[in-house]
C-alpha positions in Angstrom: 0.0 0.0 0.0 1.2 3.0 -1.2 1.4 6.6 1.0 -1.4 7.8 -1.5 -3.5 5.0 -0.4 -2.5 5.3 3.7 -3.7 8.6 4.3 -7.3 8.3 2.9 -8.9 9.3 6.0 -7.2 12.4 6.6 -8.0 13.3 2.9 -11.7 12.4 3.8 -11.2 14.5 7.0 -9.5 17.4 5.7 -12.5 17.1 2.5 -15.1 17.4 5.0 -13.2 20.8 7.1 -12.6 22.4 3.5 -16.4 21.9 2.5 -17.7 23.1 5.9 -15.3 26.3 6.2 -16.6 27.3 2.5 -20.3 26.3 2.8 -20.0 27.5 6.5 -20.0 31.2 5.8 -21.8 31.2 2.7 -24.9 30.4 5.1 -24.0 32.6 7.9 -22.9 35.4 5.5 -25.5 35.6 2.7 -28.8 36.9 4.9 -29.5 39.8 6.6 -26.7 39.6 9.3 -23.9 40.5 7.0 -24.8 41.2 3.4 -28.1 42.5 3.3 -27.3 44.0 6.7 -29.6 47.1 6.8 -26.5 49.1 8.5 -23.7 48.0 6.3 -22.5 50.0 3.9 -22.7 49.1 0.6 -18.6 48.7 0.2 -18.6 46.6 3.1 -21.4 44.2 1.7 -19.4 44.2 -0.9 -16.1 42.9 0.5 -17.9 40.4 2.3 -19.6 38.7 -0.8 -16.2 38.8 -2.9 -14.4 37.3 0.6 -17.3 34.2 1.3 -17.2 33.7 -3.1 -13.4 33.7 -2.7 -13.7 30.5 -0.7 -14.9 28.2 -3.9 -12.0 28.2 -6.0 -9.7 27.6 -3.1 -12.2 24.7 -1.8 -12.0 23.6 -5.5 -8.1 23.7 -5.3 -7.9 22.0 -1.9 -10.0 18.9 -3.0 -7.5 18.6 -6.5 -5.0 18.4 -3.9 -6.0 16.1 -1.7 -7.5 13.7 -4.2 -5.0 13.8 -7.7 -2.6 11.4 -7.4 0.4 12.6 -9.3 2.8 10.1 -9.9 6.5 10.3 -8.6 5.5 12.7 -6.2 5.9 12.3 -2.4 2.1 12.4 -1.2 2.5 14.0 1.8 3.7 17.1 0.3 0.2 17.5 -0.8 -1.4 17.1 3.1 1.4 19.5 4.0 -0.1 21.7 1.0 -3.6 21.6 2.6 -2.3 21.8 6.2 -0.5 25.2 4.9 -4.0 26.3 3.9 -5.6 25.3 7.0 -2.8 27.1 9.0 -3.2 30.4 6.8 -7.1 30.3 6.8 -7.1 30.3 11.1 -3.9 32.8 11.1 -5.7 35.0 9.4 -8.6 34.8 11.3 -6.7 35.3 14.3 -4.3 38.2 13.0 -7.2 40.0 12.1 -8.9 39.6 15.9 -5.7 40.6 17.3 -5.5 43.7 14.8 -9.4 45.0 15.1 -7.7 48.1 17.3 -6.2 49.1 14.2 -9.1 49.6 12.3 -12.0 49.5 15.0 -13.3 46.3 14.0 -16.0 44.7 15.8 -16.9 40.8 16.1 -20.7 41.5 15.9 -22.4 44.6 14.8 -26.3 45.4 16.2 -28.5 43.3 14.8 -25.8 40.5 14.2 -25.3 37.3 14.9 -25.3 36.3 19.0 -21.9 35.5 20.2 -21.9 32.0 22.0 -20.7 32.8 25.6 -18.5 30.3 27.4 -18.5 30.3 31.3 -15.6 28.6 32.9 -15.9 27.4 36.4 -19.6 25.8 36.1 -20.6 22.0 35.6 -19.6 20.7 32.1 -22.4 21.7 29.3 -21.5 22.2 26.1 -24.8 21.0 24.0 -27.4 22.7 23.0 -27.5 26.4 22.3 -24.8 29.2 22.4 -24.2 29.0 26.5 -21.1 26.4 27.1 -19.9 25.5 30.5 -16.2 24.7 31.2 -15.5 22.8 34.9 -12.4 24.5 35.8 -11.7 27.9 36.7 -9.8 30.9 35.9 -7.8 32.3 38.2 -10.1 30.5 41.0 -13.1 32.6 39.7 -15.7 31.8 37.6 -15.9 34.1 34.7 -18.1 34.2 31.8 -16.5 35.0 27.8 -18.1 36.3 25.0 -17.0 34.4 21.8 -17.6 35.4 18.6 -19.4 32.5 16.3 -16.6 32.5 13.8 -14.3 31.7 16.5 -16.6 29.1 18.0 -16.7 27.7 15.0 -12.9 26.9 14.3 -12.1 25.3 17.5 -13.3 21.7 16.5 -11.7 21.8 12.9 -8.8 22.8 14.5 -8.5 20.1 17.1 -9.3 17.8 14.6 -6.9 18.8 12.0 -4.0 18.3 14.8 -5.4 14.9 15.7 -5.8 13.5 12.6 -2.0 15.5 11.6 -0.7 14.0 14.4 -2.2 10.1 14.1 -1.9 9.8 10.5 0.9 12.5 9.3 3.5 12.5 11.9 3.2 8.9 13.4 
């Protein structure tokens, strides 16, 4: 069995994570908390439908890349193309929450989408709804974070994609 052939569930895992982070926003971006937000501007709707169509032809590249076997090459090369992808796609994400000083960004604008809030310190509950529970504490107190839904929704891809990097790439 070749290396191609070895790593078919990470290419069905990392299939599944590039589908979901491109269909993902289209759902939660095209409707009336982003663009055909009554209190966006017409530039920034803008942005954010070229940003969410943006998406497709790097989801289209991603799957060529996971699935085309090319011959003489070393496969992993092309999980390590992916995982580059995957690494960019969050570091942006995060640079730009880091940089929102800069240029008065906001997670959530009236109107919005709810953030998901995530209490630490409380009985474990982390299904249904936007409230999570965490058991352990911060700084012995129990404190209660707002967390944007974008964010929320990159934590489990991103445990998953070290998992399955780990297990299947660097074992």
């Amino acid at each position: 069995m070749d290396l191609y052939d070895q790593n078919l569930i990470p290419r069905i895992i990392f299939s599944i994570i590039t589908i979901a982070l491109t269909i993902g926003p289209t759902i939660a971006d095209f409707n009336k908390t982003h663009a055909t937000h009554p209190d966006w501007t017409g530039h920034a709707r803008f942005h954010v439908v070229w940003q969410v169509l943006g998406f497709y032809p790097i989801m289209i590249l991603n799957l060529i890349v996971l699935w085309i076997k090319i011959p003489d090459f070393y496969y992993p090369y092309q999980l390590f193309f992916w995982l580059f992808w995957y690494v960019g796609f969050v570091g942006s994400f995060i640079i730009t929450l880091l940089s929102m000083p800069i240029f008065k960004g906001t997670l959530s604008d009236p109107g919005g989408r709810t953030p998901f809030k995530y209490t630490f310190g409380k009985k474990l509950r982390l299904l249904p709804g936007k409230n999570k529970h965490l058991p352990f504490k911060i700084n012995e107190e129990v404190k209660t974070y707002k967390v944007d839904e974008n964010l929320h929704n990159l934590i489990l891809p991103t445990i998953v994609v070290i998992i399955t990097s780990f297990y299947f790439i660097v074992l």
